[in-house]
NUVEXLUM-801782 format. One record per residue (C-alpha): residue number from 1; residue in one letter; x, y, z. Coordinates in Angstrom, 1 decimal. Layout:
BEGIN
rec seq->NUM	type->A	u->X	v->Y	w->Z;
...
***
This chain:
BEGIN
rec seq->1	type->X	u->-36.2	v->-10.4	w->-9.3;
rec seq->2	type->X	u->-34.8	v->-10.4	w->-5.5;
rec seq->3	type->X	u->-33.8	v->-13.7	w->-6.4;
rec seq->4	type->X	u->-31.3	v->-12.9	w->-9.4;
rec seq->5	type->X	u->-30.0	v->-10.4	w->-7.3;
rec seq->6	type->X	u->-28.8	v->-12.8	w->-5.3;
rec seq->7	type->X	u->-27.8	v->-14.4	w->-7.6;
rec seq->8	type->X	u->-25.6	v->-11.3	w->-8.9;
rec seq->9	type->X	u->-24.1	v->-10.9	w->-5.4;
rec seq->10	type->X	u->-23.0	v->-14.6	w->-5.6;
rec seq->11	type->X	u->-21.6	v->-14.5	w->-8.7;
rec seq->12	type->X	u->-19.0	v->-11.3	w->-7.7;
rec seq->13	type->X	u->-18.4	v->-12.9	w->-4.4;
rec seq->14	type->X	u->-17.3	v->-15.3	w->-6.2;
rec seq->15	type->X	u->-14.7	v->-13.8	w->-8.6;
rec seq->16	type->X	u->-13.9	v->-11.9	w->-5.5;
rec seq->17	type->X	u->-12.8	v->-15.3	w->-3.3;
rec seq->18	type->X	u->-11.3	v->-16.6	w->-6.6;
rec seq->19	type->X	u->-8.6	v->-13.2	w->-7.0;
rec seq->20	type->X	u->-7.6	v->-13.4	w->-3.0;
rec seq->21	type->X	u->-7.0	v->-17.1	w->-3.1;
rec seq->22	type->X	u->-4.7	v->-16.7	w->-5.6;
rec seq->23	type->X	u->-2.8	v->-14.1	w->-3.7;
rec seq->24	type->X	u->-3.5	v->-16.9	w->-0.5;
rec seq->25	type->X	u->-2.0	v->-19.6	w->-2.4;
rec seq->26	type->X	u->0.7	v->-18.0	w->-4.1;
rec seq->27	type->X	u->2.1	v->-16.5	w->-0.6;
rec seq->28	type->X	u->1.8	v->-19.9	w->0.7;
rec seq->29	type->X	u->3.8	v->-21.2	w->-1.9;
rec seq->30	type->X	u->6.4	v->-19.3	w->-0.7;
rec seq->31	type->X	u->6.5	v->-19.4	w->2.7;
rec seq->32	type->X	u->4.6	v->-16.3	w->4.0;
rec seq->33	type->X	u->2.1	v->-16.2	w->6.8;
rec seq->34	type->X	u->-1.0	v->-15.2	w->5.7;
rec seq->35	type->X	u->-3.3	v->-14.2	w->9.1;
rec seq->36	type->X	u->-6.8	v->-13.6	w->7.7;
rec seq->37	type->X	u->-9.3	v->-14.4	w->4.2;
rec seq->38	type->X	u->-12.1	v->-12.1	w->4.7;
rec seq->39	type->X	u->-15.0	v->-12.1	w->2.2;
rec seq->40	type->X	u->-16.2	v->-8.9	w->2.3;
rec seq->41	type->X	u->-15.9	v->-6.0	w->4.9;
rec seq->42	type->X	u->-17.0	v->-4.9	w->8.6;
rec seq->43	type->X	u->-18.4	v->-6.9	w->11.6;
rec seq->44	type->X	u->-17.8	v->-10.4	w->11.6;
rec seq->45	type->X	u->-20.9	v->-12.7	w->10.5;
rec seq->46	type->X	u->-18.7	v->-16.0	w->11.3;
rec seq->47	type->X	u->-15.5	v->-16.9	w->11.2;
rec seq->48	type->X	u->-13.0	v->-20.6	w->11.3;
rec seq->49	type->X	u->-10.7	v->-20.0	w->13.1;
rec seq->50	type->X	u->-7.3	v->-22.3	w->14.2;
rec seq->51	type->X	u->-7.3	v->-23.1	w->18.1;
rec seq->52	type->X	u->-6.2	v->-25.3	w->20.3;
rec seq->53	type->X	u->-5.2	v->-27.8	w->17.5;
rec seq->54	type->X	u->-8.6	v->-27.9	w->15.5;
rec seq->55	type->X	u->-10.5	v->-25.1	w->13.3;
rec seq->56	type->X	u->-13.1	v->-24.0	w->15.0;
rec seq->57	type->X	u->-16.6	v->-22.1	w->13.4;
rec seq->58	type->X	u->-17.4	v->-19.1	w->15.6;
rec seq->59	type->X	u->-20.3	v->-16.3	w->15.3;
rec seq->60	type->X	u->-19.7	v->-12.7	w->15.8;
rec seq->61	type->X	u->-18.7	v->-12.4	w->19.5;
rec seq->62	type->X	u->-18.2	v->-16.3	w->19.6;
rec seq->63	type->X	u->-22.3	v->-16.7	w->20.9;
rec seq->64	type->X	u->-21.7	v->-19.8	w->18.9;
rec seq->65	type->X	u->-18.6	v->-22.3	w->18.9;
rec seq->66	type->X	u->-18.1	v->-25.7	w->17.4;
rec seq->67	type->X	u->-15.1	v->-27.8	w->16.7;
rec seq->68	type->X	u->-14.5	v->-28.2	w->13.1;
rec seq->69	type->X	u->-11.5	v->-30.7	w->12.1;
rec seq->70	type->X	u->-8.0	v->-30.8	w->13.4;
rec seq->71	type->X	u->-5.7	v->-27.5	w->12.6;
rec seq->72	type->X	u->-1.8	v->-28.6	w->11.3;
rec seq->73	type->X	u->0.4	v->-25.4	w->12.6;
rec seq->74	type->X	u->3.3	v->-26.1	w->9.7;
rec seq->75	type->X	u->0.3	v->-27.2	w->6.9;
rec seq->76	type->X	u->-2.5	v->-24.8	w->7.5;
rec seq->77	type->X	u->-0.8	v->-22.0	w->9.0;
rec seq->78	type->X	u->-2.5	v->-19.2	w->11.3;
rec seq->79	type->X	u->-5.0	v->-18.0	w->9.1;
rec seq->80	type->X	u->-8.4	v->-16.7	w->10.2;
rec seq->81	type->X	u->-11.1	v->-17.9	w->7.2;
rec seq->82	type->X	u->-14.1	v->-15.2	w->7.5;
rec seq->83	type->X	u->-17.1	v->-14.0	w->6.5;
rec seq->84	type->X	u->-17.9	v->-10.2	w->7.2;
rec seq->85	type->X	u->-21.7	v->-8.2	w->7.3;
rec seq->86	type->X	u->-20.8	v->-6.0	w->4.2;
rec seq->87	type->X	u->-20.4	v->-8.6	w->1.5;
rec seq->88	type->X	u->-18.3	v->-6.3	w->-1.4;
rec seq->89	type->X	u->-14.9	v->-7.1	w->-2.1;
rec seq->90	type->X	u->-12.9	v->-9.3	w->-0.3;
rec seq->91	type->X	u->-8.9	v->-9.3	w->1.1;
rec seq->92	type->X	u->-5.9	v->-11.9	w->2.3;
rec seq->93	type->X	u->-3.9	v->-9.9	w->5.3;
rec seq->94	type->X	u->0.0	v->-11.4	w->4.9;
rec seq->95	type->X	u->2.0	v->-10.5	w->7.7;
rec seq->96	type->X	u->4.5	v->-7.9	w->7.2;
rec seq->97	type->X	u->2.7	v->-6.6	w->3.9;
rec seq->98	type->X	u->1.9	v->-3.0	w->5.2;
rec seq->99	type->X	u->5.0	v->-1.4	w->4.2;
rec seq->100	type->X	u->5.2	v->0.5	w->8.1;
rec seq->101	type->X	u->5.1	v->-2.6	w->9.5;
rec seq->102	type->X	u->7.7	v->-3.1	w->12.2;
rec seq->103	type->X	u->9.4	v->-6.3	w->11.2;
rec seq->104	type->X	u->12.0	v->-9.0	w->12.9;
rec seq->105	type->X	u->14.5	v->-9.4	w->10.1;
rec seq->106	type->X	u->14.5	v->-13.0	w->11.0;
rec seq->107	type->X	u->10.4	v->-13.9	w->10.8;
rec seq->108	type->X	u->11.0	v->-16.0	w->7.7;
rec seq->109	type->X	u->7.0	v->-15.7	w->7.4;
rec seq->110	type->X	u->6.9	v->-12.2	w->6.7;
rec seq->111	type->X	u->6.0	v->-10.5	w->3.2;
rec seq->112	type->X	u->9.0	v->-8.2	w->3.6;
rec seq->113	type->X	u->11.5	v->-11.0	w->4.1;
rec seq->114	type->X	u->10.4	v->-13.3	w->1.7;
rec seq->115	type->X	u->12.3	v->-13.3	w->-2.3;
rec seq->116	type->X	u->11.4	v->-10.3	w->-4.6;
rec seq->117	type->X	u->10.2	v->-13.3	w->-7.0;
rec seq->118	type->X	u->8.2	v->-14.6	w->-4.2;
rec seq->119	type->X	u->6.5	v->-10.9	w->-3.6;
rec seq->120	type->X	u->5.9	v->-10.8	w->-6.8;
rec seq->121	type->X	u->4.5	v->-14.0	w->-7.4;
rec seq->122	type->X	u->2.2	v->-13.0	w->-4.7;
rec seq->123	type->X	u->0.6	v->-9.7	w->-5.9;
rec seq->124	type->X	u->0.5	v->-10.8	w->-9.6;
rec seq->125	type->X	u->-1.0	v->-14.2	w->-8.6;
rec seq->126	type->X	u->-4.8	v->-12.2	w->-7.7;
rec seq->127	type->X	u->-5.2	v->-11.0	w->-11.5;
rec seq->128	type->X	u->-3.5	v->-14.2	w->-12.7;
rec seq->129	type->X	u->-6.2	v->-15.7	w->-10.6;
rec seq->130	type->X	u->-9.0	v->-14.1	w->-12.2;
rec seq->131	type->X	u->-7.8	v->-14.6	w->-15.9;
rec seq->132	type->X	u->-7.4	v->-18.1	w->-15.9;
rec seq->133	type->X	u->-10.7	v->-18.4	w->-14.1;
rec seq->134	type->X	u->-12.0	v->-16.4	w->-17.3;
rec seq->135	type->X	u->-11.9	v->-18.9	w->-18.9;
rec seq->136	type->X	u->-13.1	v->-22.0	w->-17.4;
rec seq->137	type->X	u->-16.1	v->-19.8	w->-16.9;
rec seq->138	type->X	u->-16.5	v->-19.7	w->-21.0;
rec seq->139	type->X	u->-15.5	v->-23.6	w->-21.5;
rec seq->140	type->X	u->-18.7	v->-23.7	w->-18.7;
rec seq->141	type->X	u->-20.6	v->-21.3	w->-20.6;
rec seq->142	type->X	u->-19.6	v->-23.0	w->-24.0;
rec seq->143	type->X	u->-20.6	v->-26.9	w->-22.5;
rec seq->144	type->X	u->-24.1	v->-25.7	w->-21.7;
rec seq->145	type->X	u->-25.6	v->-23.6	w->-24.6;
rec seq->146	type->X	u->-22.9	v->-23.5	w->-26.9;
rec seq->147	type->X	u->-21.1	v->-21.2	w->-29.3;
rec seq->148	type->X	u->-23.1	v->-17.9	w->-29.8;
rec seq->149	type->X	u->-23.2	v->-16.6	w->-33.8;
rec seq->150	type->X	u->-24.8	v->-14.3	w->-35.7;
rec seq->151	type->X	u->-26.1	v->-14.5	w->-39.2;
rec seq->152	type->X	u->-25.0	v->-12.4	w->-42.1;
rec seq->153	type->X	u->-27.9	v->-10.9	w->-42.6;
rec seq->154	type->X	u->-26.5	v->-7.2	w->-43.3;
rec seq->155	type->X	u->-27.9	v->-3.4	w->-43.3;
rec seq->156	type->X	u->-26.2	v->-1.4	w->-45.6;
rec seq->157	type->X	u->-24.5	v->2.0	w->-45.0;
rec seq->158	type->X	u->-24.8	v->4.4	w->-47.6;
rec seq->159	type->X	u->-22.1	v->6.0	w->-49.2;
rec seq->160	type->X	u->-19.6	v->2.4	w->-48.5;
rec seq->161	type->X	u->-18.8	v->-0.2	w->-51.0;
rec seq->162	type->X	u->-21.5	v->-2.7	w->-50.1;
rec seq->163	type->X	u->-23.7	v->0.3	w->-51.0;
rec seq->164	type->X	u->-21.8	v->0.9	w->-54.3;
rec seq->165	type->X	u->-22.2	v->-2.5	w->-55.2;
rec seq->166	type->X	u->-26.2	v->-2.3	w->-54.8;
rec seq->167	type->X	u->-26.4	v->-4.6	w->-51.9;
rec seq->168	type->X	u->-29.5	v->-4.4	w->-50.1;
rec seq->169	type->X	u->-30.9	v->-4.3	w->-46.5;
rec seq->170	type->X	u->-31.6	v->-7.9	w->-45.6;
rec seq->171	type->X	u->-29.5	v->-9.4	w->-48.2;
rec seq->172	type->X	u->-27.8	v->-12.4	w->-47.0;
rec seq->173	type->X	u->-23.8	v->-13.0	w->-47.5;
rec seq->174	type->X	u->-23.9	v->-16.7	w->-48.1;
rec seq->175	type->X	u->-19.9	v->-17.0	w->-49.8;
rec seq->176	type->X	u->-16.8	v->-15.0	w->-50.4;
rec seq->177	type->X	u->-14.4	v->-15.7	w->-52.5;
rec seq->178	type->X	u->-15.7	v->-19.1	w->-53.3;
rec seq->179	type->X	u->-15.6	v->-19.7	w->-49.2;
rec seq->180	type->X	u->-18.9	v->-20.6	w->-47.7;
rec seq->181	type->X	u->-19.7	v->-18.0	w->-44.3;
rec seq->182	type->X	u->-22.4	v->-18.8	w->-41.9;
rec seq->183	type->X	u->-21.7	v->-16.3	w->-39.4;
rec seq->184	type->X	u->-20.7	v->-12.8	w->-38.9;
rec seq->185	type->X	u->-17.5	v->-12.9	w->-37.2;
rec seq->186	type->X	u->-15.9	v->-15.4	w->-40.3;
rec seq->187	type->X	u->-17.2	v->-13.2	w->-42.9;
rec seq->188	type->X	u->-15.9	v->-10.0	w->-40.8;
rec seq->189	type->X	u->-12.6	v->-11.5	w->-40.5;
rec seq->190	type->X	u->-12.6	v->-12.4	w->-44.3;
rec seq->191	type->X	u->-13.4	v->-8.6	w->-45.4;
rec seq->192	type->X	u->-10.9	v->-7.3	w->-42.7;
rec seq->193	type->X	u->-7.6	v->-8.7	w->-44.2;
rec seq->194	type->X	u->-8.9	v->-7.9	w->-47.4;
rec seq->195	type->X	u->-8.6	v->-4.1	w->-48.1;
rec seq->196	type->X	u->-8.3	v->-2.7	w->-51.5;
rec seq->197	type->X	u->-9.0	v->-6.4	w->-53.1;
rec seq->198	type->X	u->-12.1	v->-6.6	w->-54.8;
rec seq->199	type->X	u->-14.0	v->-10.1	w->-53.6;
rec seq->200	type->X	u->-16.6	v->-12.3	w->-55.5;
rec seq->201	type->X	u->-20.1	v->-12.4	w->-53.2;
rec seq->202	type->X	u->-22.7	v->-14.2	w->-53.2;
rec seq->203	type->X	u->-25.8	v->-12.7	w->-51.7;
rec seq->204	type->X	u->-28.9	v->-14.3	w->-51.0;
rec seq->205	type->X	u->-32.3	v->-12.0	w->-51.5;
rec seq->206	type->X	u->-35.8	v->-13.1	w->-51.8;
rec seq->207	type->X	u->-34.9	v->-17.2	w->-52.0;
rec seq->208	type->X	u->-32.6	v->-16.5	w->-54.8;
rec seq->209	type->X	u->-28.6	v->-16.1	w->-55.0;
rec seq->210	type->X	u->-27.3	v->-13.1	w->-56.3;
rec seq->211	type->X	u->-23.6	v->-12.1	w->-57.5;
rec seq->212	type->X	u->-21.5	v->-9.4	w->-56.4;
rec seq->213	type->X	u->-18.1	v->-7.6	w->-56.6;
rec seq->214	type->X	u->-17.1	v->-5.1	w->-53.7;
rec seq->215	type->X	u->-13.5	v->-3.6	w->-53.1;
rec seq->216	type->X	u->-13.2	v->-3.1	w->-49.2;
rec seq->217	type->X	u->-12.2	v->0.2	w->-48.0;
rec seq->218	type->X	u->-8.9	v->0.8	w->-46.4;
rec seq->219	type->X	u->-9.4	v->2.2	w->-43.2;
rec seq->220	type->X	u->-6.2	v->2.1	w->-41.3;
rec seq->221	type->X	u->-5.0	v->-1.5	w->-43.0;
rec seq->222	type->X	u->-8.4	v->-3.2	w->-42.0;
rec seq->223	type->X	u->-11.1	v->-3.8	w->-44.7;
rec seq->224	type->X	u->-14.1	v->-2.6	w->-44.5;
rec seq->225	type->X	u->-17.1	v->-2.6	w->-47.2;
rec seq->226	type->X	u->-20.0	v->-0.4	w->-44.7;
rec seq->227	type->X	u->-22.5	v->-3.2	w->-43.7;
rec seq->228	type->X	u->-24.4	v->-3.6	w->-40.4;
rec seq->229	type->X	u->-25.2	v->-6.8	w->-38.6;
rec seq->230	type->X	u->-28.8	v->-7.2	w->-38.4;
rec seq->231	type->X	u->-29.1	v->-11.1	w->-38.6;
rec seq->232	type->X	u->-30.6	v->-13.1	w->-35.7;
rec seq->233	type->X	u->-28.1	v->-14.4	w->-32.7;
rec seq->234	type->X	u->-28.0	v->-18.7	w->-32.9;
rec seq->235	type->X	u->-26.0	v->-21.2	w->-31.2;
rec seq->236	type->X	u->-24.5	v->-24.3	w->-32.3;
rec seq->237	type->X	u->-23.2	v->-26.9	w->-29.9;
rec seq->238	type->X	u->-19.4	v->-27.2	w->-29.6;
rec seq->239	type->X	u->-17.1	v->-30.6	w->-28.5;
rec seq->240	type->X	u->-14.5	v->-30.4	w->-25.6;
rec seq->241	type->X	u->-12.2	v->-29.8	w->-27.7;
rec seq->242	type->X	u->-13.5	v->-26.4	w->-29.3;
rec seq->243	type->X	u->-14.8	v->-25.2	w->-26.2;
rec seq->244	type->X	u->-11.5	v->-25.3	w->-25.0;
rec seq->245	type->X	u->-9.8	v->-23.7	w->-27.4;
rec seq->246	type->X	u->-12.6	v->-20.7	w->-27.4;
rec seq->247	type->X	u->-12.0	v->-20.3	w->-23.6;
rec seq->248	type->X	u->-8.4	v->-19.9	w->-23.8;
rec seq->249	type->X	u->-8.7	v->-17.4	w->-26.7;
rec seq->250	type->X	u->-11.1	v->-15.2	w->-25.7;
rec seq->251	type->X	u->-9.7	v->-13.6	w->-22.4;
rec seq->252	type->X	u->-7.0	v->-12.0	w->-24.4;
rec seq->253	type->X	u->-10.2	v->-10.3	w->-26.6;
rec seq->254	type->X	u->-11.9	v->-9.4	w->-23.9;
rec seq->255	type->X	u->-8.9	v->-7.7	w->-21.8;
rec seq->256	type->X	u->-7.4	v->-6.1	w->-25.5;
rec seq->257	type->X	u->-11.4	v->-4.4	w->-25.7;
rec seq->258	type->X	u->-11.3	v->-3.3	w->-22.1;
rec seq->259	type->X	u->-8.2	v->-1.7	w->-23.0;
rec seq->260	type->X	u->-9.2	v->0.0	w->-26.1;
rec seq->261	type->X	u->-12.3	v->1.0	w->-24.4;
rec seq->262	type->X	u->-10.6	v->2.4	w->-21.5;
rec seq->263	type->X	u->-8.2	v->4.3	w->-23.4;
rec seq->264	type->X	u->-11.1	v->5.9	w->-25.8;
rec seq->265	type->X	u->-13.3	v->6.1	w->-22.6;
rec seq->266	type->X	u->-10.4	v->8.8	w->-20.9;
rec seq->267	type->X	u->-9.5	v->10.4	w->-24.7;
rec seq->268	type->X	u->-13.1	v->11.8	w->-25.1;
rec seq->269	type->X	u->-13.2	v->9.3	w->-28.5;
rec seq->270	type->X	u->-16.5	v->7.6	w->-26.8;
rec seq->271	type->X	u->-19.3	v->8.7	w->-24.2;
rec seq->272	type->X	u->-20.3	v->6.2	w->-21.8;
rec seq->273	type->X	u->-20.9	v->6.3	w->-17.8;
rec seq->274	type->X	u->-18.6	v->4.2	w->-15.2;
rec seq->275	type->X	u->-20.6	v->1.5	w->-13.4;
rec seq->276	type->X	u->-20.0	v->0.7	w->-10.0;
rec seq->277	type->X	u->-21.2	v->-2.4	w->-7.3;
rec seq->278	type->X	u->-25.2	v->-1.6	w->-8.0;
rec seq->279	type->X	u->-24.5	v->-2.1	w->-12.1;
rec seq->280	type->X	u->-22.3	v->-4.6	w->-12.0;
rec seq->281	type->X	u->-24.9	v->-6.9	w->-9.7;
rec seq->282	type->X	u->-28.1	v->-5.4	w->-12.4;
rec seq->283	type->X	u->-26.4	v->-6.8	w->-15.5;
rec seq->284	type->X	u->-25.2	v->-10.3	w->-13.5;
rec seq->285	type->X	u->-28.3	v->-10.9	w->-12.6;
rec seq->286	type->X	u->-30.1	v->-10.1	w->-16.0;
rec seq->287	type->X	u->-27.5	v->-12.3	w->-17.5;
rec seq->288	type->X	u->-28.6	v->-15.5	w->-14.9;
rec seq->289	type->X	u->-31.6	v->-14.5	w->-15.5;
rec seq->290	type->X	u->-31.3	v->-15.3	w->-19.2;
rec seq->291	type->X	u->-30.0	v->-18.9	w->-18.4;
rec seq->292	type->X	u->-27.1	v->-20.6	w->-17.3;
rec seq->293	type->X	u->-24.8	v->-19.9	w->-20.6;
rec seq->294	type->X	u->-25.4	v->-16.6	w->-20.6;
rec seq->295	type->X	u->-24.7	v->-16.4	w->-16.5;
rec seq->296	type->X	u->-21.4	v->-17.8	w->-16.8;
rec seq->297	type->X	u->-20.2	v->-16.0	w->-20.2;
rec seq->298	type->X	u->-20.4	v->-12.8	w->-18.5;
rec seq->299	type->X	u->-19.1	v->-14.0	w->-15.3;
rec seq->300	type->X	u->-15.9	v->-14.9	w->-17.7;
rec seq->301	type->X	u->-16.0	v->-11.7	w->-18.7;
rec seq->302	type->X	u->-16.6	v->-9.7	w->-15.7;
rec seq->303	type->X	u->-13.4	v->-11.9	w->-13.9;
rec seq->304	type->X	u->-10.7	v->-11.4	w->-17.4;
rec seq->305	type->X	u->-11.8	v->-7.4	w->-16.7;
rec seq->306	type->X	u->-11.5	v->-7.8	w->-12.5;
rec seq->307	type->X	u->-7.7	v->-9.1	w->-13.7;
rec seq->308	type->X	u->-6.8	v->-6.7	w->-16.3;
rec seq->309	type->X	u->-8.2	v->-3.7	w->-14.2;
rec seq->310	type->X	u->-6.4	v->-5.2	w->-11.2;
rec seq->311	type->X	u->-3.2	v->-5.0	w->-13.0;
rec seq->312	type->X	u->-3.6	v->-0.8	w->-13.6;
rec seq->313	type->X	u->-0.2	v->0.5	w->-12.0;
rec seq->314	type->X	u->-2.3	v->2.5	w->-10.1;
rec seq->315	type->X	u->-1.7	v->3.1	w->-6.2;
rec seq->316	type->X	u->-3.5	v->0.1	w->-4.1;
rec seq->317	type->X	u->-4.3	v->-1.5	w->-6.7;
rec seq->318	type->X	u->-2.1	v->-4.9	w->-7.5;
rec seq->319	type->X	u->-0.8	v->-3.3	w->-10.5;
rec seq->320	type->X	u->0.0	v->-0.3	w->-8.5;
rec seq->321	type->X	u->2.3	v->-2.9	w->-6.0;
rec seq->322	type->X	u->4.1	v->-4.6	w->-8.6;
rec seq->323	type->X	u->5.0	v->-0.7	w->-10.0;
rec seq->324	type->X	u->7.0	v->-0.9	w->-6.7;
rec seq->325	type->X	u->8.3	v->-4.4	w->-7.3;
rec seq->326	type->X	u->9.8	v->-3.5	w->-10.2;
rec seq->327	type->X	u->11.1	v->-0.3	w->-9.2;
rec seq->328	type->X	u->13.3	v->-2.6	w->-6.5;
rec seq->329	type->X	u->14.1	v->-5.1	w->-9.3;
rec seq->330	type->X	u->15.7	v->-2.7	w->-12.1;
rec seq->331	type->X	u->17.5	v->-0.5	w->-8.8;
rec seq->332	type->X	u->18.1	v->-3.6	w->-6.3;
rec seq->333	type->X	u->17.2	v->-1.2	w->-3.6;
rec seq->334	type->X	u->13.8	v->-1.0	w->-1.9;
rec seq->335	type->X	u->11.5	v->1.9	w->-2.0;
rec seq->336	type->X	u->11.3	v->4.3	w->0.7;
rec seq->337	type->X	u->8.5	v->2.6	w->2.8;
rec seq->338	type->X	u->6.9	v->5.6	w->4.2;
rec seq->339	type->X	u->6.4	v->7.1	w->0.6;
rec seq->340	type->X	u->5.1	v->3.7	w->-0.8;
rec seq->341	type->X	u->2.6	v->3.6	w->2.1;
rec seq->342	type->X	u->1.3	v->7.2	w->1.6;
rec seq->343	type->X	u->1.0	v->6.9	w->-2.1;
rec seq->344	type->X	u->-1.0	v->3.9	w->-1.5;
rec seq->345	type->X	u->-3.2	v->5.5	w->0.7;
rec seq->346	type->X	u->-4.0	v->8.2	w->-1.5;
rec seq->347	type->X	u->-5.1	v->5.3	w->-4.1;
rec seq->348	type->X	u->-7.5	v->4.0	w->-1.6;
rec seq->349	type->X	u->-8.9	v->7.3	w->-0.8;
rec seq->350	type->X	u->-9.0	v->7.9	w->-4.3;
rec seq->351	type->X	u->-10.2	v->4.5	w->-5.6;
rec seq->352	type->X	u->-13.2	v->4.7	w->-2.5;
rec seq->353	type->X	u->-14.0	v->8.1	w->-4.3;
rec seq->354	type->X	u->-14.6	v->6.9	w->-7.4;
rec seq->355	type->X	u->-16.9	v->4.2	w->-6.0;
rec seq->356	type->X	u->-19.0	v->6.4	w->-4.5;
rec seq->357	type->X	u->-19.2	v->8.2	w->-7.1;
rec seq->358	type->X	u->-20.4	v->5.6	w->-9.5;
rec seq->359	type->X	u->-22.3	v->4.0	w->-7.2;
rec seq->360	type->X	u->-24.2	v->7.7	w->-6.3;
rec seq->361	type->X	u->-25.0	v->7.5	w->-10.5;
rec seq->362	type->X	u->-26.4	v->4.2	w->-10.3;
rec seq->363	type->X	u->-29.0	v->5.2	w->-7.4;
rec seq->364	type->X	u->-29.9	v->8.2	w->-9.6;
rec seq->365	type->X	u->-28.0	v->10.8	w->-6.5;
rec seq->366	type->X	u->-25.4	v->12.3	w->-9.2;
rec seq->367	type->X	u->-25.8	v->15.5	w->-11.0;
rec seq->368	type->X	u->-27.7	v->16.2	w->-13.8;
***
């Protein structure tokens, strides 16, 4: 099991290097000097770093030195590509991003004198980053085992319409409406839109096909008729095409359900306990553990959640930055920088808190 946990650490590396290059390319784009791209945090393990006209790979304390391939000033720019001893998270350090920065009003490479559009484009380019990546993680995920569905084999809740309409546990909706359904999510989206509209079923139930009227309840404009999905999970292979369109679709499901989560999460409506680093690695590496598919599906999802989270206006956080962005482009005056500096520190401290929190739950060291 080591193994997969390596796996797992690859795997949010990964997603990690993905969201900084986006802010690395997209304040390149516009002109700003970007100084370091560290994957993770602490010592050095090695480094590449531009000398002397080449790139050069150096070990920590430069014990070992050797010339890489020639370093373009105006192409490459001055940045430091490294690799540090704790390997979570990951950062891009732009010159003249720290808001107390001291800064020559005429460095034309310097976060605080490029365009508001081009600081913008900057911070919003991480999450943008992860996103897309989203999905050519599921088009990946799609290619190699397919499109995941589940039969309509149904357990009935009592006191609903499917149990008014004497359906049974293990009965099988084969048709509604004269419309053939193979899988649960058709046949959910069929009942959904259909509230207070009585439909025409046909069930099968011991080899032989049965038919049914039920009248979906109207719960808050969606249909629903009190049935429980209990049929096995298949796959069916999928063309280019459809996996295509399935990748680009689904990040906007999966960020609308961390939303909805989140928000029922901090209103009481649901129980549930925040995961940190140790989690996050468990459930990657049960997933790549359960094939390649499965690896890469919740890869997808893990990175359209590291994009939407990212995008919180929350202090240090990118969401949190553009807050301030904003704030400039609505009042065309910048913030006060020692404020925006301080409030972003407390969102580190607080953000670290919170990590260490989870994380002390996932080793078992919280309170019971």
């Amino acid at each position: 099991m080591v193994g997969w946990y390596f796996v797992g650490i690859l795997g949010l590396a990964l997603l990690m290097v993905v969201h900084e290059a986006g802010h690395y390319f997209a304040a390149r784009a516009y002109g700003m000097r970007v100084l370091k791209f560290s994957i993770g945090f602490g010592p050095t393990f090695f480094k590449v770093v531009p000398k002397d006209g080449y790139f050069w790979f150096t070990t920590a304390a430069d014990k070992i030195r050797v010339r890489l391939w020639r370093h373009d000033p105006v192409k490459h720019g001055p940045t430091v590509f490294q690799v540090a001893m704790i390997p979570f998270l990951a950062y891009v350090q732009i010159a003249g991003m720290n808001p107390l920065e001291d800064i020559d009003p005429e460095d034309k490479g310097s976060y605080a004198n490029a365009s508001l559009f081009g600081r913008i484009a900057a911070i919003f380019a991480g999450p943008l980053a992860n996103y897309l990546f989203a999905s050519v993680l599921f088009f990946a995920s799609l290619m190699v085992g397919g499109k995941a569905y589940r039969l309509t084999d149904i357990g009935v809740v009592a006191g609903m319409p499917a149990a008014a309409a004497n359906l049974k546990d293990g009965d099988r909706i084969v048709e509604i409406d004269g419309t053939p359904v193979h899988d649960w999510e058709k046949m959910a989206e069929i009942i959904s839109r259909s509230p207070g509209r009585p439909l025409d079923l046909v069930v099968e139930r011991a080899g032989e096909r049965i038919q049914a009227k039920v009248t979906p309840a109207n719960e808050n404009g969606t249909g629903k008729i009190g049935v429980m999905a209990i049929g096995a999970v298949q796959s069916a292979p999928v063309t280019a095409k459809e996996a295509a369109v399935l990748a680009v679709t689904k990040p906007p499901k999966v960020v609308q359900s961390l939303v909805v989560g989140l928000g029922q999460y901090l209103t009481g409506k649901v129980e549930g306990e925040l995961g940190g680093p140790k989690r996050m690695i468990e459930e990657t590496a049960h997933a790549a553990k359960r094939g390649w598919a499965d690896g890469l599906e919740f890869l997808g999802l893990l990175s359209a959640y590291l994009g939407a989270f990212n995008l919180i206006p929350f202090p240090a956080l990118d969401g949190g930055r553009l807050m301030f962005l904003f704030y400039e482009a609505a009042t065309r005056r910048r913030p006060n920088a020692r404020i925006e500096a301080h409030i972003h520190l407390v969102g580190v401290v607080m953000l670290l808190g919170l990590m260490l929190y989870v994380t002390a739950n996932d080793f078992g060291l919280g309170s019971k």
